[in-house]
N, C-alpha and C positions, 0 to 999 in steps of 0.2 A: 888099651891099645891106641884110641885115639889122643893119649898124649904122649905116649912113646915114638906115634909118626907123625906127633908134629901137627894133626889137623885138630886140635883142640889143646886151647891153652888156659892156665890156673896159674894164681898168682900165688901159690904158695905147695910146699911139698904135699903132693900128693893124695898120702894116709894123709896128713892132715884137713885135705882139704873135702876130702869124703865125709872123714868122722865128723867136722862143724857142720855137714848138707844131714849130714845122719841125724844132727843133733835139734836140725829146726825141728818146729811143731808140725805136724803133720804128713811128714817123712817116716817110713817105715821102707826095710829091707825087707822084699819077698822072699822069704828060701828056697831054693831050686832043691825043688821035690824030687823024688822017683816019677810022679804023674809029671810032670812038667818036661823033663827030661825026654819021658816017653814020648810026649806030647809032639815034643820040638820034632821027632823022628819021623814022625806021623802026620803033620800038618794036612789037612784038605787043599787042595788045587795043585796049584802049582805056584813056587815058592821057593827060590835061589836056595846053596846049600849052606851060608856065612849060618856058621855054628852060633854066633853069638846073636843074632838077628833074629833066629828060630827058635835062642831060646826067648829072647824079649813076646816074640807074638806068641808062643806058648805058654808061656805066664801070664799073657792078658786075655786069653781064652779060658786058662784056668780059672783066673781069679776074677774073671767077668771086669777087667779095669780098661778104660781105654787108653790107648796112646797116644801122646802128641808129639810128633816125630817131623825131621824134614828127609827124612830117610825113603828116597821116592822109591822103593821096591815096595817097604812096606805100607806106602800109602794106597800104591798099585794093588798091591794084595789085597789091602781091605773093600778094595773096589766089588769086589766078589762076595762084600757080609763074611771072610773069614776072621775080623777081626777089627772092633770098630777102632778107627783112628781120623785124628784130626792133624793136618798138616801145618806148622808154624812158621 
């Protein structure tokens, strides 16, 4: 989404430009589980409704990973220990 509107740009198609991020060392793709999913539904506090953002901080509560985001809602959030995050 953020390169169909234009706030995030790649200098090459796409797919392509995932599958090469996919392909460094130490890149892995988390699966959006059923727990995860649930998860994002369920958040503790309080926490905007951006479908995609609930699932991000629900996959790092699952999978205990932190995030490093400049996404100030969810830096916001984690102000409360619902999810550690560090802001870049």
């Amino acid at each position: 989404m953020l390169v169909a509107k234009n706030r995030l740009t790649v200098t090459k198609p796409l797919y392509q430009w995932v599958k090469e991020v996919l392909a460094q060392p130490g890149m892995n793709l988390y699966p959006l589980t059923p727990e995860i999913a649930i998860e994002s539904s369920f958040l503790p506090g309080s926490f905007h409704g951006d479908p995609a953002d609930r699932i991000i901080v629900a996959t790092a509560r699952i999978a205990d990973l932190t995030l490093l985001t400049r996404d100030s809602k969810i830096i916001n959030y984690s102000k409360n220990s619902h999810v550690i995050c560090f802001s870049i």
